[in-house]
C-alpha positions in Angstrom: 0.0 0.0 0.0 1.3 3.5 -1.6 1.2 6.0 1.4 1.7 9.8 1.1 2.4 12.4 3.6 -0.4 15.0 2.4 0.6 18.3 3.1 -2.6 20.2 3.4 -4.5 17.4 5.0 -1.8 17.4 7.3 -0.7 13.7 7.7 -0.2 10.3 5.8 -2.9 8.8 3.8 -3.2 5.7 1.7 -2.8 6.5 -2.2 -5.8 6.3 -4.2 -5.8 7.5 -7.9 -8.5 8.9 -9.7 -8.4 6.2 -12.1 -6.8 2.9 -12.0 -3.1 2.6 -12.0 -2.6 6.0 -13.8 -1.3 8.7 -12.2 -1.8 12.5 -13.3 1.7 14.1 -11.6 2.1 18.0 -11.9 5.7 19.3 -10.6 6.9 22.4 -10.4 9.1 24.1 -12.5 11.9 26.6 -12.9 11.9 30.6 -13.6 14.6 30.5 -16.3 16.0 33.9 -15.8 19.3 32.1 -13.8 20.9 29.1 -13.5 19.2 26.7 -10.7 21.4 26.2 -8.0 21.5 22.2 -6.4 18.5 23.6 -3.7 16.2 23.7 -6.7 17.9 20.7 -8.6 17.1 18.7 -5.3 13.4 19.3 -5.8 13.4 17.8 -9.7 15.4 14.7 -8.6 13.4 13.5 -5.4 10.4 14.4 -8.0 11.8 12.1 -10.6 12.4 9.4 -7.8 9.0 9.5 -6.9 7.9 9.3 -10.5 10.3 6.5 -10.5 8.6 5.0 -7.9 5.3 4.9 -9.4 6.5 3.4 -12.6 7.9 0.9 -10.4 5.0 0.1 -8.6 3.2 -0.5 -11.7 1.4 2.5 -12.1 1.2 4.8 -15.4 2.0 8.2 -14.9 1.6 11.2 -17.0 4.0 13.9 -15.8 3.9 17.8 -16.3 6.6 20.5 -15.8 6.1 24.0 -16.1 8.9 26.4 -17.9 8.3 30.1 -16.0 9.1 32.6 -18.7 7.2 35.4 -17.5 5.0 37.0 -14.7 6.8 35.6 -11.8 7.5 38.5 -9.8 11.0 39.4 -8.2 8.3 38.8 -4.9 5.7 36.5 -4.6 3.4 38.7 -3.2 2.8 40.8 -6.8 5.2 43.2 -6.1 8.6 44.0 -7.7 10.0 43.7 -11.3 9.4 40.9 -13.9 12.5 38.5 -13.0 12.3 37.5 -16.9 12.9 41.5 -17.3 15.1 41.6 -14.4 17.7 39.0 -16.1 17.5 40.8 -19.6 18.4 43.9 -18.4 21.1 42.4 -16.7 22.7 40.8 -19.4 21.3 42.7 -22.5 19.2 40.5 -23.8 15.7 39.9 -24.8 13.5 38.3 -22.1 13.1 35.2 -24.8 16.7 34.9 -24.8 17.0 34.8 -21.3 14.5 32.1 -20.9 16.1 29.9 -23.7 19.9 30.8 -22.3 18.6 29.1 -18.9 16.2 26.5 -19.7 19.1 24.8 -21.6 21.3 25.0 -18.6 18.2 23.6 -16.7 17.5 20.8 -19.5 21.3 19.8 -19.4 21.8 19.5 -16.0 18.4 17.3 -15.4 20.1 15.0 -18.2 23.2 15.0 -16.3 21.3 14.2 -13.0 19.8 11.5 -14.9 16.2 12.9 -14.4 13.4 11.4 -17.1 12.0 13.9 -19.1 8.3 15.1 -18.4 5.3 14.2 -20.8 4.7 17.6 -20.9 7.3 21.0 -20.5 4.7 23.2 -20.4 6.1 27.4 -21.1 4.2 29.3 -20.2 4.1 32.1 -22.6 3.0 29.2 -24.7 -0.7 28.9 -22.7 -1.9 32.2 -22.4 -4.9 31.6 -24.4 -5.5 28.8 -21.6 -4.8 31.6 -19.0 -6.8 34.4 -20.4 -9.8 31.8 -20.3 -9.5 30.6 -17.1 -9.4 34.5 -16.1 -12.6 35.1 -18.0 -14.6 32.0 -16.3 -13.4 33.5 -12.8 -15.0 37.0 -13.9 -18.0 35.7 -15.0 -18.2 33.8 -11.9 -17.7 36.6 -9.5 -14.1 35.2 -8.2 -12.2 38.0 -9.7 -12.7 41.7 -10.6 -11.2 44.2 -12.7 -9.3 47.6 -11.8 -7.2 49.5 -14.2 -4.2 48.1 -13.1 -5.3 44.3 -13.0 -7.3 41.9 -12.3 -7.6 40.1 -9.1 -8.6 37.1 -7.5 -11.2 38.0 -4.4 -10.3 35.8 -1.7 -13.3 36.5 0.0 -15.3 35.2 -2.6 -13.2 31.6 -1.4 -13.6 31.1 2.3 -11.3 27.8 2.3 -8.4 30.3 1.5 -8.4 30.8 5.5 -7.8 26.8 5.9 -4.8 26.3 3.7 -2.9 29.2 4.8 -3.7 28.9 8.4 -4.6 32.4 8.5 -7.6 34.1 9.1 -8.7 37.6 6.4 -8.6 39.8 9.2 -4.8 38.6 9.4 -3.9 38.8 6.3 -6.0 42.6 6.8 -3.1 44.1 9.0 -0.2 41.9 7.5 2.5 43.7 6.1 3.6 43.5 2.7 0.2 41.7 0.9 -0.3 45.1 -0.6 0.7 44.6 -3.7 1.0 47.1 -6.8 -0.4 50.5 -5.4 -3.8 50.2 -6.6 -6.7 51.9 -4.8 -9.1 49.6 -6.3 -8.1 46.7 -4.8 -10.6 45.5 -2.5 -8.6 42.8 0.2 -4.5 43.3 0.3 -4.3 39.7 0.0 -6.1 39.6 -3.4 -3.7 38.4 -6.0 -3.3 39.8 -9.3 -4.3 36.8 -12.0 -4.1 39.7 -14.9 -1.0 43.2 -14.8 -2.1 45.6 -17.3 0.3 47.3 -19.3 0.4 50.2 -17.0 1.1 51.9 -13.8 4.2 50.2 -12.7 4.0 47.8 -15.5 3.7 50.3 -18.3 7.0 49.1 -19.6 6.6 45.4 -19.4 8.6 44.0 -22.4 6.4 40.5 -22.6 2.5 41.3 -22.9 -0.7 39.8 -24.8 -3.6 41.5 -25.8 -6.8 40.4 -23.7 -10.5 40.9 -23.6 -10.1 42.6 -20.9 -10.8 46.2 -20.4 -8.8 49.2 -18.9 -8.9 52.7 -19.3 -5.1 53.0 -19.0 -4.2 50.4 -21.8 -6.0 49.5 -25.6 -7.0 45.8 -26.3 -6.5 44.5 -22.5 -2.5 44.6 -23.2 -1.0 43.2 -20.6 0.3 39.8 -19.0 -0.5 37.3 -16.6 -0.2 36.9 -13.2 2.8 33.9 -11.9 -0.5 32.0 -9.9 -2.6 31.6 -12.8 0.0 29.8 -14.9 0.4 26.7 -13.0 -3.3 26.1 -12.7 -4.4 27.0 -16.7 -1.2 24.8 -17.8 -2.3 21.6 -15.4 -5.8 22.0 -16.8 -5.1 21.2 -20.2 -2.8 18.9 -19.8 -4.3 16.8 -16.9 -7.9 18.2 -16.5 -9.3 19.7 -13.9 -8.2 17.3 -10.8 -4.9 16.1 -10.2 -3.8 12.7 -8.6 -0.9 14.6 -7.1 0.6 18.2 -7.3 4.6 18.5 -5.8 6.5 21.5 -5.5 8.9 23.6 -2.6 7.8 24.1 0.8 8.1 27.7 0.6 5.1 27.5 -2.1 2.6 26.3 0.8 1.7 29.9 2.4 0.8 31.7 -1.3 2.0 30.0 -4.7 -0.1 26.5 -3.9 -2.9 28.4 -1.9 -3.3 30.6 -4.4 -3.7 28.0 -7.0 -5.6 26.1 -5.3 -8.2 28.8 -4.7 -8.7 30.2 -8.2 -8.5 26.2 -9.6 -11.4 25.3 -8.1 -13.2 28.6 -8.2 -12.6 28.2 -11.8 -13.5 24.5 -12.2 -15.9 23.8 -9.1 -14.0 20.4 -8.0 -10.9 19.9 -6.1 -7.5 20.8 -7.3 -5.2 18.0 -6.3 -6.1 15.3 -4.4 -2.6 14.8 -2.5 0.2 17.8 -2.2 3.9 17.2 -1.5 6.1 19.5 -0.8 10.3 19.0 -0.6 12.0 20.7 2.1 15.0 23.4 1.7 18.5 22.4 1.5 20.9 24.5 3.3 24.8 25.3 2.9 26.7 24.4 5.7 23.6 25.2 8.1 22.6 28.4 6.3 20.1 29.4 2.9 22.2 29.4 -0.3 23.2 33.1 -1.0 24.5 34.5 -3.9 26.1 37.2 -2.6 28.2 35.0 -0.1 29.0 32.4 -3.0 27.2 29.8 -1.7 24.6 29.5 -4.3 26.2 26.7 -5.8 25.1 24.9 -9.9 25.8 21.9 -10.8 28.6 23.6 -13.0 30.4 24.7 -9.8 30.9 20.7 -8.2 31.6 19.5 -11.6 34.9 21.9 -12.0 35.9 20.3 -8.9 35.7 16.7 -10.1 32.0 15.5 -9.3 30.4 13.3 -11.2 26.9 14.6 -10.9 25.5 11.5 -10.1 27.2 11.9 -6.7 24.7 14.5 -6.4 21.8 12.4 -7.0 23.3 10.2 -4.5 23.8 12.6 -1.9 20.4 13.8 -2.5 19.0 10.1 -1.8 20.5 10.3 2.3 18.0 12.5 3.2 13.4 11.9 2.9 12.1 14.8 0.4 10.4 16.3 3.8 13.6 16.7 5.1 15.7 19.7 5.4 19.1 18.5 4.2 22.7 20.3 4.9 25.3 20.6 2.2 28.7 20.6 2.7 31.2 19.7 0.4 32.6 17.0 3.4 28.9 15.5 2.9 29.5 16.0 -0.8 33.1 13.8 -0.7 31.1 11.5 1.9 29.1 10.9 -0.9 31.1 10.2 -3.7 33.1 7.4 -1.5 29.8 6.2 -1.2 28.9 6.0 -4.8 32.2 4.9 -5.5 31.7 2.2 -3.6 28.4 1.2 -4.4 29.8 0.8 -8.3 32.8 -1.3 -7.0 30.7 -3.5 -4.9 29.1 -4.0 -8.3 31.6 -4.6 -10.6 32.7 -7.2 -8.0 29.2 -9.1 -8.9 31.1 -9.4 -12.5 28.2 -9.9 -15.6 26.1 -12.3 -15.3 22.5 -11.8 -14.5 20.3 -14.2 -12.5 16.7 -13.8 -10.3 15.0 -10.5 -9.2 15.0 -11.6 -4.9 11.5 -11.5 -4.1 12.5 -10.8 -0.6 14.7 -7.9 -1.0 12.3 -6.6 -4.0 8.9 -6.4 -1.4 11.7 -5.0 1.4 12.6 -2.5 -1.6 8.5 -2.3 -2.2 7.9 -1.6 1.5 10.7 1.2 1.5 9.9 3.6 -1.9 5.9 2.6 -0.3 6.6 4.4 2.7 6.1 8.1 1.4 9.3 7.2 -0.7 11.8 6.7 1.7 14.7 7.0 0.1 17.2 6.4 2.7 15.7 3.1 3.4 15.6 1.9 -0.3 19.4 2.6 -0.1 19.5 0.6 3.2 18.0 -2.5 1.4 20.4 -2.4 -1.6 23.5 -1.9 1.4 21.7 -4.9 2.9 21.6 -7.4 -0.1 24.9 -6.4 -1.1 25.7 -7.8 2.3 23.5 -10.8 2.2 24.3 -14.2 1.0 22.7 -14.1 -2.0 24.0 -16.1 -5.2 25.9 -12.7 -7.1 23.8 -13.7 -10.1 21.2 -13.0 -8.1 22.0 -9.9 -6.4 23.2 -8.4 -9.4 20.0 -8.7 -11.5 17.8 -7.4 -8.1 20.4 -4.6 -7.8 20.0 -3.7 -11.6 16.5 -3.9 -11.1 16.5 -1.7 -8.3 18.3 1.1 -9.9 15.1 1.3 -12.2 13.9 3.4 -9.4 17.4 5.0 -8.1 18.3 5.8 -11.5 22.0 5.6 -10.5 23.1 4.1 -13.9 24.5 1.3 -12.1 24.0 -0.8 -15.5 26.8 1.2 -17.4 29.1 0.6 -14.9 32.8 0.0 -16.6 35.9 -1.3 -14.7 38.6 1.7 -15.2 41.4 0.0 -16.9 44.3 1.6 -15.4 47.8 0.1 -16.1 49.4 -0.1 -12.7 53.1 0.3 -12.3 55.5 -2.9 -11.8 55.9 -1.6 -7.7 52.6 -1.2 -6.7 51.6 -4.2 -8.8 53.7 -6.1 -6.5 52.6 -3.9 -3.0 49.1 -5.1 -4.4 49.5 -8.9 -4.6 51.6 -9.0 -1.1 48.7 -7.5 -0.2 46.0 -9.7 -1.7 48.1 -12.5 0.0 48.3 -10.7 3.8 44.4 -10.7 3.2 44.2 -14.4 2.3 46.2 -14.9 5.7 43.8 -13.0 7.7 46.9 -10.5 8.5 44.8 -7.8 8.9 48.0 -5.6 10.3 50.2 -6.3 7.8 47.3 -5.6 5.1 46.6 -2.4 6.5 50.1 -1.0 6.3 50.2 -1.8 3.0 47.1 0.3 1.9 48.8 2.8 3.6 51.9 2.2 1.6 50.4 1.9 -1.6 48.1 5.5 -0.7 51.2 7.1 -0.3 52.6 6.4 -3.9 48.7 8.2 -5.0 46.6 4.8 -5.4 43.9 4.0 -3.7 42.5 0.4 -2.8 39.2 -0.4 -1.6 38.2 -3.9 -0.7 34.6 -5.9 -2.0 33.8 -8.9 -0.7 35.6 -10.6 -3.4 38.6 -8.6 -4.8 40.5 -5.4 -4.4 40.0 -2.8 -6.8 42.4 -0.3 -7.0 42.4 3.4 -8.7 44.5 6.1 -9.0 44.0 9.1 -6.7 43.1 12.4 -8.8 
């Protein structure tokens, strides 16, 4: 039984799709106006281990990732500059280019991390037909009304609003910094703009659509959309109106999610998602990742130090997606000995394939089951590694494993080295102290050999021996 820590309901629950064995999976996506540092790679890789997961457990699932290439604010809150328009000016560019520039960052470092691609990558200046008709059924409805500046949703109109964000209106009445744009005809500061007209402090936007919307400050409706409306026009059309599950970054649960969830279902009068996850943050050495202190790390930045970036995904697998988890580049080398080990210990199972261990595959079952642990998964393959299983065996469960670890452990190749005559001969006195059970004797000699910048790392069959970069 698939269970699922439900972040609005507030506690685990029993998986139950909307229709048999398929699952509709929206994740959230990048703004493409910079390249995503590991905090927000983190988030697509435990995604694609959960979509992993699924797959595993038999299910079929149709997965959607959004591209944000406009309208997501330099705050969340409606306030501050276009961060699309922010990077252009930055680097002289068009907004467009900015968005293609770091999507193909994005796209190559997924690929990298070994992430399957989505069903759909849904941009979304690609669906704002979808958007500007979602906006229209929430004015017709009486969700949403229309100033000169934009339009907004009325949370009023959606007493549930007060449920997922835990506060009450009158809170949100006196909280600072829910004003917004400086618009007198907003009615509640905690209305959120679903529609900027081209005017007031977005009289310059460089990305904007005409609408059928009306302002006395702009002709045809010009204007673009607001970042809330995106997520939940885009899942629409490619999933329908209710999702099986909707997963994105805790810091999304007090307005991004709320928000969508609110005009959603205004919009489409049945629930939104049926089961929201959210990942925890990961920090840098205790702290948030900060540019300005250089700890805003890509992908880029480990690999120039020697990383394969599937040490990243390994790293990433120590710690459950609700988890905070601390980087540090001692964790990071932690890590890679661990990965590096992991590939030995399967080299050392040589080629040939057996069985899939029914036992270890239902203790592997119970584990990714379990609000996909991923720790634990990784416990069970330490464990039959360990076990006495035929190697035939273990390496075809192992194999089978990595369909959800998606470690690559398949393509694993031997590194041909050729080792010179001395520690050749450091290696086999060695392999013959260990025969002898002269542990103290077989110890000095690793140290010996480590000295002259090789490294040997015993499997429970053979040494394997590499040299130090």
């Amino acid at each position: 039984m698939l269970k699922l820590y439900n972040t609005f309901a507030k506690k685990l629950e029993e998986f139950k799709p909307i229709k048999k064995n398929l699952v509709n999976f929206y994740s959230c996506g990048p703004t493409v106006y910079w390249t995503q540092h590991i905090g927000n790679l983190r988030a697509v890789v435990l995604a694609d281990f959960m979509v992993r997961s699924l797959k595993y457990l038999g299910y079929k699932v149709k997965l959607v990732r959004n591209i944000t290439d406009v309208g997501h604010l330099t705050s969340d809150e409606d306030q501050g500059e276009d961060k699309l328009e922010k990077g252009a000016k930055r680097e002289n560019l068009t907004p467009e280019e900015i968005a293609q520039k770091y999507a193909s960052i994005y796209f190559a470092d997924l690929s990298k991390l070994n992430v399957i691609e989505p069903d759909v990558v849904a941009w979304a200046t690609k669906h704002v037909k979808e958007m500007i008709a979602m906006i229209q059924t929430l004015l017709d409805n009486g969700y949403a009304y229309s100033t000169d500046l934009a339009i907004y949703f009325d949370i009023l109109k959606f007493p549930d609003y007060e449920k997922l964000t835990g506060q009450s209106f009158e809170e949100k009445q006196s909280g600072a910094g829910r004003g917004g744009v400086d618009d007198p005809g907003k009615k509640h500061p905690a209305d959120f703009a679903i529609w900027f007209f081209k005017a007031g402090e977005h009289k310059n936007a460089l990305q904007t659509w005409p609408s059928p919307f009306e302002s006395k400050l702009v002709e045809k409706g010009e204007g673009f959309p607001g970042w809330h409306i995106e997520c939940s026009a885009m899942a629409k059309k490619h999933l329908g109106d209710t999702l099986d599950i909707h997963m994105g970054g805790i810091e999304h649960t007090g307005i991004h999610h709320p928000n969508e969830i609110a005009q959603s279902e205004a919009a489409n009068g049945v629930t939104f998602s049926n089961y929201w996850l959210h990942n925890e943050h990961l920090t840098v050495a205790g702290g948030k990742m900060s540019k300005s202190e250089g700890t805003s790390y890509a992908l880029s930045d480990l690999e120039a130090k020697g990383y394969d970036p599937l040490v990243l995904r390994f790293f990433f697998m120590q710690a459950n997606y609700r988890s905070k988890q601390n980087f540090t580049w001692e964790a990071l080398d932690a890590a890679k000995n661990g990965y590096e080990h992991l590939q030995n210990q399967i080299l050392s199972l040589g080629s040939k394939k057996g069985k899939v261990d029914k036992t270890f595959k239902d203790k592997f079952i119970e584990k990714i089951s379990d609000d996909f642990n991923t720790s634990q998964a990784l416990a069970v393959v330490k464990e039959l590694l360990k076990s006495d299983l035929d190697v035939k065996d273990k390496l075809a469960t192992v194999l089978d494993f990595d369909k959800v670890l998606g470690l690559d452990l398949d393509k694993i190749k031997k590194e041909k080295i050729k080792l010179p005559k001395e520690i050749e001969d450091l290696v086999k006195q060695r392999e013959k102290a260990r025969a002898e059970k002269d542990w103290q004797k077989s110890d000095e000699l690793r140290d010996e050999i480590s000295e002259l910048g090789y490294l040997v790392e015993d499997t429970s069959e053979v040494q394997v021996v590499k040299k130090k970069h």
